[in-house]
N, C-alpha and C positions, 0 to 999 in steps of 0.2 A: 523434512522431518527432523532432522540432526540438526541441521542450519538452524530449526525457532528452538529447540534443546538449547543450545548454546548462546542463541541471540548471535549467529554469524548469519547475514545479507550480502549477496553480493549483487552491490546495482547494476552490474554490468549481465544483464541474463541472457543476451544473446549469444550466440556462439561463434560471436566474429572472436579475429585473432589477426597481429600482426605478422606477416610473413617474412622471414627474413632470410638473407644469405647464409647457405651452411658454412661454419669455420673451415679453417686450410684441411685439417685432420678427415672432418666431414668430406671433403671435397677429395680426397687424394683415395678414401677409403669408397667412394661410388665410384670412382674411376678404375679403379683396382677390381670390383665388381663387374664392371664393363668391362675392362678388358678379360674378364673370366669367360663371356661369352661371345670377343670378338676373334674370327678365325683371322692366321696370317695374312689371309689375302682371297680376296673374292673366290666363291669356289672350292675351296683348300676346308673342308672340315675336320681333317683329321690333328692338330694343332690347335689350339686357340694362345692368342698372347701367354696368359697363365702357363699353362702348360707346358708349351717351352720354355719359359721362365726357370717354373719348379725343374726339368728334364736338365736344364744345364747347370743348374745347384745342385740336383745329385750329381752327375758326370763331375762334376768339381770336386765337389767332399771324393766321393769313390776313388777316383783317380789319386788325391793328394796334392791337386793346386791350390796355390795361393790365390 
């Protein structure tokens, strides 16, 4: 209804799409997601990557290391 408003067509009316590789940024930031919900090690829920992660960047700051 817009599209004959304006006289905008677009021929391509299908809903295909090319697929393509997410950038490095994409890719580091799904990874980062996965490891939010992978535990240390088979078993072991109480941890996951993230978590310790975050756990020993406070212990750092608090403490006072570098």
């Amino acid at each position: 209804m817009v599209e004959d408003v304006f006289g905008i067509h677009d021929d391509n009316d299908d809903d295909s799409y090319i697929a393509e590789d997410p950038n490095i940024t994409a890719e580091e930031y799904y990874r980062l997601l996965e490891d939010a919900n992978t535990p240390l090690w088979d078993g072991y829920t109480t941890f996951t990557k993230l978590k310790l992660a975050s756990e020993l960047v406070n212990l750092k700051l608090e403490s006072g290391l570098s």
